[in-house]
C-alpha positions as CSV (number, residue, x, y, z in Angstrom):
1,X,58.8,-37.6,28.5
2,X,59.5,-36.0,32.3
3,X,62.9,-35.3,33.1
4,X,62.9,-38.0,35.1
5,X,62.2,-40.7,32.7
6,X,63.7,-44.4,33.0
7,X,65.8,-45.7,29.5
8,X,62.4,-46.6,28.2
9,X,59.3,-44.9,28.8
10,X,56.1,-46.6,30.9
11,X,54.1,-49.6,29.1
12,X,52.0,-48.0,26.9
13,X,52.5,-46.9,23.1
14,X,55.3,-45.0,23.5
15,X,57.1,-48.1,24.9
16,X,56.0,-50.3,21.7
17,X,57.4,-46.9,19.4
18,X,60.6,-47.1,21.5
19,X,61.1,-50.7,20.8
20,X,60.1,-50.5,17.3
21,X,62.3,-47.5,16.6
22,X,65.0,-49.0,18.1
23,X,65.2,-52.6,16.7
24,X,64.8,-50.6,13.0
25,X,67.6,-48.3,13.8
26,X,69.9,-51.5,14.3
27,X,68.7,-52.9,11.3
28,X,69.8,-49.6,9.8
29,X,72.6,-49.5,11.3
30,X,73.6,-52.4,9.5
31,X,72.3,-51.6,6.3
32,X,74.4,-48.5,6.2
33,X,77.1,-49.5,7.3
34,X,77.6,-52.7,5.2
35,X,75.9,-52.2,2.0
36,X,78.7,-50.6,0.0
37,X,81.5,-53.0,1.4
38,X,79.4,-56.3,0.8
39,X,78.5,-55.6,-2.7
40,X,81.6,-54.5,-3.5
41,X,83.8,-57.1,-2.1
42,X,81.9,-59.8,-1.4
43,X,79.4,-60.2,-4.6
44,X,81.7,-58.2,-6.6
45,X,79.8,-55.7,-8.2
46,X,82.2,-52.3,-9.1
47,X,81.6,-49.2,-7.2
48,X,80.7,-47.9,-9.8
49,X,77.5,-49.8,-10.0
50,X,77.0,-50.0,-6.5
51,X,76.9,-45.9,-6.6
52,X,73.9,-46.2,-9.8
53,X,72.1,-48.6,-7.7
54,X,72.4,-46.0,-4.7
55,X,71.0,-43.1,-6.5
56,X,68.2,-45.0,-8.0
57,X,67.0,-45.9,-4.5
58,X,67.1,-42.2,-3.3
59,X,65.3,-41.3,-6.6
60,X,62.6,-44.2,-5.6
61,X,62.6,-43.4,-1.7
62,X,61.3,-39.3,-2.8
63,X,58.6,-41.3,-4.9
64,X,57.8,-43.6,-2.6
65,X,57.2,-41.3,0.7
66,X,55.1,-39.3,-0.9
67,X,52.6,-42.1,-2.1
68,X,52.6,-43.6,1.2
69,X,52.2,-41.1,3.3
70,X,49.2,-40.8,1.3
71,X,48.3,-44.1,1.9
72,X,48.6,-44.5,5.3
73,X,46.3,-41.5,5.8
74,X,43.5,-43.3,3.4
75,X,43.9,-46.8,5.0
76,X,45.6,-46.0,8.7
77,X,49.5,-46.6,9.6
78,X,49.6,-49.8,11.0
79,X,49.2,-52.0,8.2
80,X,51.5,-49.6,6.2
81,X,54.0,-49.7,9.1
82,X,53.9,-53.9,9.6
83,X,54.2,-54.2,5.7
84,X,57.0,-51.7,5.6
85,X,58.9,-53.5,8.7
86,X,58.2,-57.0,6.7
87,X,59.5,-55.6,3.2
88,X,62.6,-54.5,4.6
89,X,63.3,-57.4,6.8
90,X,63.0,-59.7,3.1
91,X,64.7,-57.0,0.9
92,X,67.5,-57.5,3.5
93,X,67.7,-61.3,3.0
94,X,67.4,-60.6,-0.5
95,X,71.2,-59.3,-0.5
96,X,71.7,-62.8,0.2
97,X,70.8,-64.1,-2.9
98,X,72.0,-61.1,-5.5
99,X,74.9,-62.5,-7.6
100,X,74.8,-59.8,-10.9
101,X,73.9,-56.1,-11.3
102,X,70.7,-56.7,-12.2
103,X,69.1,-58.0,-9.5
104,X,70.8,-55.7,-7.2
105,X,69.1,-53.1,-8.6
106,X,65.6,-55.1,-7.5
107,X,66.6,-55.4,-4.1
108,X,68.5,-52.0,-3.3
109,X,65.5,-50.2,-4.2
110,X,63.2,-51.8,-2.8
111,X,65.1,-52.2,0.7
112,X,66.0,-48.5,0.9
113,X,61.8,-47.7,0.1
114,X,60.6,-49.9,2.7
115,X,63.4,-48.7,5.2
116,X,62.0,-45.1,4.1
117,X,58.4,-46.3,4.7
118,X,59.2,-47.1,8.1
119,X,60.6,-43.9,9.1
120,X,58.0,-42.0,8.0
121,X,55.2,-44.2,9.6
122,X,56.5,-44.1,12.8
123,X,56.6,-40.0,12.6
124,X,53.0,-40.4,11.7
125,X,52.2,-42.9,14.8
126,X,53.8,-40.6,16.8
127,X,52.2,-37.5,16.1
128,X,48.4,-39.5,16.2
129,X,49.2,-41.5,19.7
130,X,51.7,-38.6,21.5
131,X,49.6,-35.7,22.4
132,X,51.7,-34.6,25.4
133,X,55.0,-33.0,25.0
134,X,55.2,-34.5,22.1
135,X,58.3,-32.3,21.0
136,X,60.1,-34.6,23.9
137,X,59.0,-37.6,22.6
138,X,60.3,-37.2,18.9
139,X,63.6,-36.4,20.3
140,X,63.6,-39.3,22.5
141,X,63.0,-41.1,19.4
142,X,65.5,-39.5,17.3
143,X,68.2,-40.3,20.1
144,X,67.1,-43.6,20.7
145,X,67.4,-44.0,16.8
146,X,70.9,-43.2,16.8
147,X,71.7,-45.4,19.9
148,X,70.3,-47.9,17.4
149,X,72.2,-46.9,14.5
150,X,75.4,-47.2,17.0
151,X,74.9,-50.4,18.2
152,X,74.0,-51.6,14.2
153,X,77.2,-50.2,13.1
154,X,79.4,-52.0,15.6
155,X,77.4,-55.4,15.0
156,X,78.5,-54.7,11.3
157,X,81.8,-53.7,12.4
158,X,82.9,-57.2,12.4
159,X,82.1,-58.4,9.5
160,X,83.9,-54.9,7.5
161,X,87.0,-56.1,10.0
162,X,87.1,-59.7,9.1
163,X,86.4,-59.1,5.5
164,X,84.5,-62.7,5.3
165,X,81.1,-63.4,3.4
166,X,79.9,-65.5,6.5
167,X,80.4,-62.8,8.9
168,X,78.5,-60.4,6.1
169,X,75.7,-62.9,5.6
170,X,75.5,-62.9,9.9
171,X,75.3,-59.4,10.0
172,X,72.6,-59.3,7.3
173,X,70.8,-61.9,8.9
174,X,70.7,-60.0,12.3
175,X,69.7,-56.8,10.6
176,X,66.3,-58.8,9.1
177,X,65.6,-60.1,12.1
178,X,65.5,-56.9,14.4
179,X,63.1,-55.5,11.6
180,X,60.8,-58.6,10.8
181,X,60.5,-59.1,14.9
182,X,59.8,-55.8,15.4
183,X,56.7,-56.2,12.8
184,X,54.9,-58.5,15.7
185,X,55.4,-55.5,18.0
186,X,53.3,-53.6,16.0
187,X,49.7,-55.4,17.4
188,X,50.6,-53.7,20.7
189,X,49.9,-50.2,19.4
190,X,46.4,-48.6,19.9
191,X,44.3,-48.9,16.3
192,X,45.0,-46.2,14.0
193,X,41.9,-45.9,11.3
194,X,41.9,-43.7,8.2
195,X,42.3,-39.8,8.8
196,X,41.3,-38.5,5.4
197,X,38.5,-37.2,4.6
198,X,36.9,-37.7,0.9
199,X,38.0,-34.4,-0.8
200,X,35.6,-32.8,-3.6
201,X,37.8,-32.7,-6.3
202,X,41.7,-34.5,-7.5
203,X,43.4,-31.1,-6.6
204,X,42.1,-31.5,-2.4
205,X,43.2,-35.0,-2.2
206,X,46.8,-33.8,-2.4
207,X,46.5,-30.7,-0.9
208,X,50.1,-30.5,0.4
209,X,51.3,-29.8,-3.4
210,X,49.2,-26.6,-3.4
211,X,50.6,-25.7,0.1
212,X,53.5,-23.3,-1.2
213,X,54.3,-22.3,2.3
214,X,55.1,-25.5,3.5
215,X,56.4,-27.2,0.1
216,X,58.7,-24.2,0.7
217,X,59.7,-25.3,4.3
218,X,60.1,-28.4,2.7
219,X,63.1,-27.0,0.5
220,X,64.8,-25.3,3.5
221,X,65.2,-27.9,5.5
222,X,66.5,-30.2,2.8
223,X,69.0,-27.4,2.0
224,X,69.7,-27.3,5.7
225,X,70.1,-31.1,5.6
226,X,73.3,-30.8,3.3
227,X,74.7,-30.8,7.3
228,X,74.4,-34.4,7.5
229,X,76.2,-34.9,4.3
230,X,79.0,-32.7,5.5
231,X,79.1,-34.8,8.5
232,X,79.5,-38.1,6.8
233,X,81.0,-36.8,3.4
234,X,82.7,-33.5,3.4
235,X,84.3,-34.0,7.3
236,X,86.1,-37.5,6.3
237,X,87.5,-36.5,2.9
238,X,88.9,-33.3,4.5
239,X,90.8,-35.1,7.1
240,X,92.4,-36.9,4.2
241,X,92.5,-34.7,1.7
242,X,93.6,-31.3,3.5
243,X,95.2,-31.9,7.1
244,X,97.3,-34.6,8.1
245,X,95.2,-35.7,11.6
246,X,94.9,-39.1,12.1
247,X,92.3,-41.3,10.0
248,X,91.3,-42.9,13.6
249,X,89.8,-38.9,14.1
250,X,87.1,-40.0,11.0
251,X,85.3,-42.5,13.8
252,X,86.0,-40.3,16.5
253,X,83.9,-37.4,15.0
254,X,81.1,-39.7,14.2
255,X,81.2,-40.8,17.9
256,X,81.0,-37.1,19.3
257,X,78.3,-36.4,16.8
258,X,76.3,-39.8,18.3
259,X,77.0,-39.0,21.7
260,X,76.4,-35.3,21.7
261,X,72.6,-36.2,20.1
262,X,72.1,-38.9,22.1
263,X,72.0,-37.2,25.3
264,X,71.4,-33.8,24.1
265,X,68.6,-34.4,21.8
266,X,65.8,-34.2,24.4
267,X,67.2,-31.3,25.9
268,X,67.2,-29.0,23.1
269,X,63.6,-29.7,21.8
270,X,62.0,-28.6,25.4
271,X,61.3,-25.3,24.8
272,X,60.4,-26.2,20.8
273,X,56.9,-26.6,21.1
274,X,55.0,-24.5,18.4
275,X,55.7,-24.0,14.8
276,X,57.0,-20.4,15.6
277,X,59.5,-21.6,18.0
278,X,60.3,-24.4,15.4
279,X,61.6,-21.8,12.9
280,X,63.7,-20.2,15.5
281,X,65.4,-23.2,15.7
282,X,65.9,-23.6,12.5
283,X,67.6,-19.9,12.0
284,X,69.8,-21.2,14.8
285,X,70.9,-24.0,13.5
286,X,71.6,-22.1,10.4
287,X,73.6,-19.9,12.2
288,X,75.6,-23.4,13.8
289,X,76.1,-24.9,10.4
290,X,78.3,-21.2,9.0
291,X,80.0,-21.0,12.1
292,X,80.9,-24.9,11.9
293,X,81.8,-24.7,8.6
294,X,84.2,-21.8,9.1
295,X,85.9,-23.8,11.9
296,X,86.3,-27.1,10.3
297,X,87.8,-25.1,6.8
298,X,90.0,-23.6,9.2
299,X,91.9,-27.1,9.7
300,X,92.9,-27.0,6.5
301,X,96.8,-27.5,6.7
302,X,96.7,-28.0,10.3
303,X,98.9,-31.0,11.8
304,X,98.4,-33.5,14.0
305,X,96.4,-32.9,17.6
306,X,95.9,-29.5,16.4
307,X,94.2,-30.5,13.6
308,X,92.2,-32.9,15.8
309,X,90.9,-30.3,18.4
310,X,90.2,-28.0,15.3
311,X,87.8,-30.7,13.7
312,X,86.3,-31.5,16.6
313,X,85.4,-28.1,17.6
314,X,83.8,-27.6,14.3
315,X,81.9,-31.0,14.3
316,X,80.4,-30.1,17.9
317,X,79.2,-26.6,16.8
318,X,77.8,-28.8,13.6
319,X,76.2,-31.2,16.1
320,X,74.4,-28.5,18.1
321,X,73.4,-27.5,14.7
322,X,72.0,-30.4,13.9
323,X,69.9,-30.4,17.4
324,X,68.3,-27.4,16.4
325,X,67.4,-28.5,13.0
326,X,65.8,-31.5,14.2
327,X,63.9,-30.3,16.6
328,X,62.5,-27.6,14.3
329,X,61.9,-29.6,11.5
330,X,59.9,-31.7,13.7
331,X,58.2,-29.6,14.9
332,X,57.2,-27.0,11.9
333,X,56.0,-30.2,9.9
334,X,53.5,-31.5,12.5
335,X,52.6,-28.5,13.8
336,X,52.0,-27.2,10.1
337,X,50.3,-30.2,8.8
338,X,46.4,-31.0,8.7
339,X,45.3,-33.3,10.9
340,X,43.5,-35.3,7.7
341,X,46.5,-34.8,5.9
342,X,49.3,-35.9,8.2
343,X,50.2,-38.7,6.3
344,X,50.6,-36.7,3.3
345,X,52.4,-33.7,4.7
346,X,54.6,-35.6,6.4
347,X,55.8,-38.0,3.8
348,X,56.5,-34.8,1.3
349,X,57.8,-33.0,3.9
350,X,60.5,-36.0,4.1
351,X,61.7,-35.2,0.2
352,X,63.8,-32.6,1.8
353,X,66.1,-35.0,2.9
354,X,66.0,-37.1,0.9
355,X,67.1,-34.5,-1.9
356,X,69.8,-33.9,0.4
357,X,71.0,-37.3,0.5
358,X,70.9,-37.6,-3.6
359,X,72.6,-34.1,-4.9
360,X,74.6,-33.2,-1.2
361,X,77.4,-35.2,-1.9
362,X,78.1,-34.5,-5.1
363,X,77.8,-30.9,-4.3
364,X,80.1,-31.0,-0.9
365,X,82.5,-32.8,-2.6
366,X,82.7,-30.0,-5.1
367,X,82.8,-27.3,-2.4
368,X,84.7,-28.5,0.3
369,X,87.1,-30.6,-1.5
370,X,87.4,-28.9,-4.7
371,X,87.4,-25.1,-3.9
372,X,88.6,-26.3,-0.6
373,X,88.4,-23.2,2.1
374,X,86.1,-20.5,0.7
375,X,83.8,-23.5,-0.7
376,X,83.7,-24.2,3.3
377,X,82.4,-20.9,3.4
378,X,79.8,-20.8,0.3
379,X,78.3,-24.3,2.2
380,X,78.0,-22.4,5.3
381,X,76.6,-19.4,3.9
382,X,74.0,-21.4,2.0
383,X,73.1,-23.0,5.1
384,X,72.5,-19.9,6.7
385,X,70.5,-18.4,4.4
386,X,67.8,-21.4,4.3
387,X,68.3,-20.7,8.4
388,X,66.9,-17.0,7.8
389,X,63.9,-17.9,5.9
390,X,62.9,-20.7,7.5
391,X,60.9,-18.5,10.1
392,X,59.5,-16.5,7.4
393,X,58.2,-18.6,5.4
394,X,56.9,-20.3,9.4
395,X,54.8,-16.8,9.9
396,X,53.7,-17.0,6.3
397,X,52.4,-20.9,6.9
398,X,50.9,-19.9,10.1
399,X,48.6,-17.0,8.9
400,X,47.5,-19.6,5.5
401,X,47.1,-22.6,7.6
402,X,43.1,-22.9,7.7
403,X,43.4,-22.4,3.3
404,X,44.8,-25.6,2.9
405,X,42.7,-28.0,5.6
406,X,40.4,-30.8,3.8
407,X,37.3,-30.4,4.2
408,X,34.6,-32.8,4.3
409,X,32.6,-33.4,1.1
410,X,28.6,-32.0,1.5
């Protein structure tokens, strides 16, 4: 992507990544933002369930990424990708028709896999199709994905507004259509065959899982993506819990932390073009997440507009953070992966998070909520710590690389 690049990029693939990205981060949008609410209110399962149902899809989505990643490098992305897009349209619609416990836990799961699949097969496309500036291009990608994500939440916001099952069921309904019509887009990209090679022995054929290097850049940045629960968990329950700003300030952080990635995203990944520069950015961004987190505890008692500009502050040094982090992780897990293996390395490198997502509340909560200010600074200071390795164990991964290629069987 040049500077001087129009909203979307020049027909080609990129275009078709855009569009697909784009109508899946609506869908996503959506999913997100109405999932809890609908079941809740509208079908009438507790929260309590809801939550169970929750964890069992992040406990699927870590199994699930790994095995298709694998796939996708055995049979090519595309199918994966156009299955993926179809299972998550369908597991959508499927909310439709839960009415007990039980068969929410069918469709939760399976909607959050696919959703997963998706994600991670369009990482993979990109790194195949994109050979130039392709740092640019993933953060065009990620900031088109929270444009999506955006414009998903507002469709949604409606229906959380009206409190009405039709508006729900309209909103769910949008949210399968943007995926399921993206699936047609899918044609339009260039043909993707298999990129494994056939391995001599079991132990090759995941040879990611002997990669210590990288499985431990894989723990660092899911440790350094605890940011994004403190964005959506620990941020909002401090407002409420230990100042007295204004519960409108809740949306208005989320906004700042949309806007400032949107158009910042692209910027901030320039210069991130190898794996060494990638875990530089990562010790930046731990660096960002302790100095945020030291701000944001420091609004603990605070009143009104000062509480406001305090929170802010601390969510826009979290934001920059989280530009860093991005484009490093990015970066580090392409650039460290095997060509043969992308698939693969990419899909376990994705655990990270999703780790994040399964134990980071629970741990915020305890942190920033319960120890309250010098939990703020434990968080921060674990953050930075997984900052400090991260281009350690980059050098280490760098100088093992060529142990861990496939090689073709004799």
């Amino acid at each position: 992507m040049s500077r001087s690049s129009a909203v979307l990029p020049p027909v080609g693939p990129q275009r078709v990544l855009t569009l697909i990205t784009a109508a899946s981060a609506v869908f996503s949008g959506i999913y997100l933002s109405t999932v809890v609410l609908y079941f809740t209110r509208i079908v009438h399962i507790s929260p309590m369930q809801v939550g169970v149902g929750l964890s069992i899809a992040g406990a699927v989505c870590i199994i699930v990424s790994v095995l298709v990643g694998k796939l996708s490098d055995r049979r090519g992305p595309l199918g994966v990708l156009r299955v993926s897009l179809i299972l998550a349209g369908c597991g959508t619609l499927g909310f439709l028709t839960v009415g007990d416990f039980a068969l929410y836990l069918v469709v939760i799961p399976a909607t959050a896999a696919a959703q997963t699949c998706v994600q991670l097969m369009i990482s993979t496309i990109v790194t195949r199709v994109v050979t130039e500036r392709a740092n640019e291009f993933r953060a065009y990608i990620r900031s088109v994905l929270n444009v999506g994500i955006a414009i998903g939440i507002g469709l949604s916001a409606v229906a959380v507004q009206w409190d009405s099952a039709d508006f729900y069921h309209v909103a769910i309904v949008i949210g399968a259509g943007c995926v399921c019509g993206s699936a047609l887009l899918v044609g339009r990209l260039p043909a993707l065959g298999p990129v494994a090679v056939e391995a001599e022995s079991g132990a090759e054929r995941w040879a990611v899982l002997r990669d210590r290097p990288y499985l431990a850049l894989t723990l660092l940045d899911g440790v350094l993506s605890l940011q994004y629960r403190i964005q959506s968990v620990a941020i909002p329950l401090w407002i409420i819990e230990a100042t007295t700003a204004p519960r409108w300030s809740i949306a208005a952080i989320d906004m700042l932390n949309i806007f400032i990635v949107v158009f910042f995203q692209v910027r901030a990944s320039r210069r991130i073009d190898n794996a060494r520069s990638g875990g530089v950015a990562l010790r930046k961004a731990g660096w960002a997440f302790l100095l945020a987190c030291l701000v944001l505890a420091a609004a603990h008692g605070q009143r009104g507009w000062i509480a406001v500009l305090i929170l802010a502050t601390g969510a826009t040094i979290l934001s920059i953070g989280e530009l860093w982090q991005t484009a490093g992780g990015f970066e580090v897990s392409n650039a460290l992966a095997p060509p043969e293996a992308i698939g693969q390395y990419l899909g376990v490198f994705g655990t990270g998070l999703r780790l994040a997502d399964a134990l980071g509340p629970a741990l915020l909560t305890w942190l920033c909520i319960g120890i309250g200010v010098l939990g703020w600074s434990v968080a921060g200071l674990i953050l930075l710590a997984a900052g400090l390795l991260a281009p350690i164990v980059v050098a280490r991964a760098e100088s093992r690389r060529d142990r861990y290629a496939l090689v073709p069987a004799g």
